[in-house]
C-alpha positions as CSV (number, residue, x, y, z in Angstrom):
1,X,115.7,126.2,144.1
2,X,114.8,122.9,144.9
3,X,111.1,123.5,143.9
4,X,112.0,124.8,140.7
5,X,114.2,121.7,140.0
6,X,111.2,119.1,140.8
7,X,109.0,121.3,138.6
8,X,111.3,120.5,136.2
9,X,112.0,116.8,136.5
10,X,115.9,117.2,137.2
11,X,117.5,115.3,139.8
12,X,120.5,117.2,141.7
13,X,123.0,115.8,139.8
14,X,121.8,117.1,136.6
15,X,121.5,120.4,138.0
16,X,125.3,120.1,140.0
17,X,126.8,118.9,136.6
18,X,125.1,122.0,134.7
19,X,126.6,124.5,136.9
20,X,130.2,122.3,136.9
21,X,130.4,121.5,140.6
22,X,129.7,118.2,142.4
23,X,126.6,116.9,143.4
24,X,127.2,117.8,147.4
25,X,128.6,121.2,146.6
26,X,124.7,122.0,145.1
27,X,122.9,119.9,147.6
28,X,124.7,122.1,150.1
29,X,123.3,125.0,148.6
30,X,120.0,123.9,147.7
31,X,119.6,123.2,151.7
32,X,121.1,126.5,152.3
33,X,123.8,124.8,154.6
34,X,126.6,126.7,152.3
35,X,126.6,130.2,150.5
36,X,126.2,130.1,146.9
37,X,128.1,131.9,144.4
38,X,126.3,135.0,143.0
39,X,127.4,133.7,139.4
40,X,126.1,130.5,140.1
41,X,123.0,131.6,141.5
42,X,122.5,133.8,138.2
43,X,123.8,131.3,136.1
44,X,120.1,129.0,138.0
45,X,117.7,132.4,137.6
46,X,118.7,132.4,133.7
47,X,118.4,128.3,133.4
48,X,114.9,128.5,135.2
49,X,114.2,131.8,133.3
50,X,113.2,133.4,136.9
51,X,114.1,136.3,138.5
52,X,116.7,135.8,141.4
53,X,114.0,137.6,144.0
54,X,111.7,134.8,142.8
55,X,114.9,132.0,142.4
56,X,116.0,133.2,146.6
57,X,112.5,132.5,147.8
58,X,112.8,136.9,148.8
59,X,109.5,137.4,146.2
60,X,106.5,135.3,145.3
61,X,106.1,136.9,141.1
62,X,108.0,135.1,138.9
63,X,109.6,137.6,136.0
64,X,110.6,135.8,132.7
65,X,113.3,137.5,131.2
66,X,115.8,136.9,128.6
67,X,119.2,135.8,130.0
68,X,120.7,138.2,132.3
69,X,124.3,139.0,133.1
70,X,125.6,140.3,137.0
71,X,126.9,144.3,136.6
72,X,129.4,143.9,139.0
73,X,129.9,148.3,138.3
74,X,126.1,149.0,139.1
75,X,126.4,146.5,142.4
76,X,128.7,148.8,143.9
77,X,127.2,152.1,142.3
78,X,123.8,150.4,143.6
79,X,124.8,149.7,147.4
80,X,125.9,153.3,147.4
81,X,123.2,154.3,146.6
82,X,120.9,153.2,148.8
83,X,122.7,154.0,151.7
84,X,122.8,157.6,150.9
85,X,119.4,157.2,150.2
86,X,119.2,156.1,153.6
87,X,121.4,158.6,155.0
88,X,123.5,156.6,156.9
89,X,127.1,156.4,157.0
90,X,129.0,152.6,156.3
91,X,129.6,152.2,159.7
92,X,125.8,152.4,161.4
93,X,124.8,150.2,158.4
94,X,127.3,147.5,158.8
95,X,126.0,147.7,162.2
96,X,122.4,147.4,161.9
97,X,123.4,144.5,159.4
98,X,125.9,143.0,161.1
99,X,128.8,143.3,158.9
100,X,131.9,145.0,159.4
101,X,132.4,148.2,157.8
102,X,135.5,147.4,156.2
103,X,133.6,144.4,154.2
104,X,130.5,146.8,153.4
105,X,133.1,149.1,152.1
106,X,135.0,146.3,149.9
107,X,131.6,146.1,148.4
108,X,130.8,149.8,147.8
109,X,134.4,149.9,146.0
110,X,134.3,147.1,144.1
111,X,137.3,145.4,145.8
112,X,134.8,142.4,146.8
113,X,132.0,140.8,145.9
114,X,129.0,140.2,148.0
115,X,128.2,136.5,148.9
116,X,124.7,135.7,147.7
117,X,124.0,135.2,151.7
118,X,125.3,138.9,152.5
119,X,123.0,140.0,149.8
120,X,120.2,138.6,151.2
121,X,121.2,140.8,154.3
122,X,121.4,143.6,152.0
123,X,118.4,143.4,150.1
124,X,116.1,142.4,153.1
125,X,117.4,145.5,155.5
126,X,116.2,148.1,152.8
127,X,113.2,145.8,151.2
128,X,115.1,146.1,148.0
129,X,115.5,143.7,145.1
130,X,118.3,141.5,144.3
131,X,118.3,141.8,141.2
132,X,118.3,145.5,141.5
133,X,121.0,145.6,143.1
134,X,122.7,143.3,140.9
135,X,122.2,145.0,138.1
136,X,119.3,142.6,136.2
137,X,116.6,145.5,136.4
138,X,116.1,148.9,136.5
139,X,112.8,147.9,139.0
140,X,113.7,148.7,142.8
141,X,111.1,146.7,143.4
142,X,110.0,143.2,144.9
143,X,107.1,141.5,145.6
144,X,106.8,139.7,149.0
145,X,105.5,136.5,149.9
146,X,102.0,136.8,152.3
């Protein structure tokens, strides 16, 4: 994020006043020292016109698109899923990800939210794409940095 906002000549507070928080709220989650919002974080991907694989440093290929909306429906239809694809049950994968299985459920149901931070668990477990998951593409796919 923060390379995206030097590429762009804004200064922290320009980008904290944009998203209506205060400047050490973002510079907290520009240094990754808090978790932030998935709305926010879409809210940045649309502003930068990048992708949130790209905007989450998960991807090195930047994908313009027009501004994008979360699905919170396909999040949970989407987490589903790909643990059946998986074939395992919500308990061994909130083990191998170190959730419990309650939360992954709350996420599968739509009760909660992921954070952006238990995405990134998510997404990096099965080599998926956040914005897949999210509901931004139809493309299960992401391009890793080398």
């Amino acid at each position: 994020m923060a390379m995206l906002r030097h590429d762009n000549n804004l200064k922290q507070k320009d980008i904290a006043k944009m998203l209506k928080v205060k400047e050490n709220t973002y510079s907290k989650w520009e240094k990754c020292s808090n978790d932030i919002p998935l709305e926010k974080v879409n809210i940045l991907a649309n502003f930068y016109n990048v992708n949130l694989d790209y905007l989450l440093g998960i991807s090195n290929k930047v994908e313009h698109s027009p501004s994008l909306k979360i699905d919170y429906k396909k999040i949970c239809e989407r987490l589903l899923e790909l643990r059946k694809e998986n074939h395992l049950t919500q308990s061994k994968l909130s083990d191998k990800i170190g959730f419990f299985q309650t939360t992954y459920s709350s996420f599968e149901t739509g009760a909660r939210t992921p954070t952006t931070y238990k995405l990134l668990y998510i997404v990096n477990f099965y080599n998926a794409s956040i914005d897949y998951i999210v509901g931004r593409t139809n493309k299960n796919k992401i391009y890793k940095k080398i």
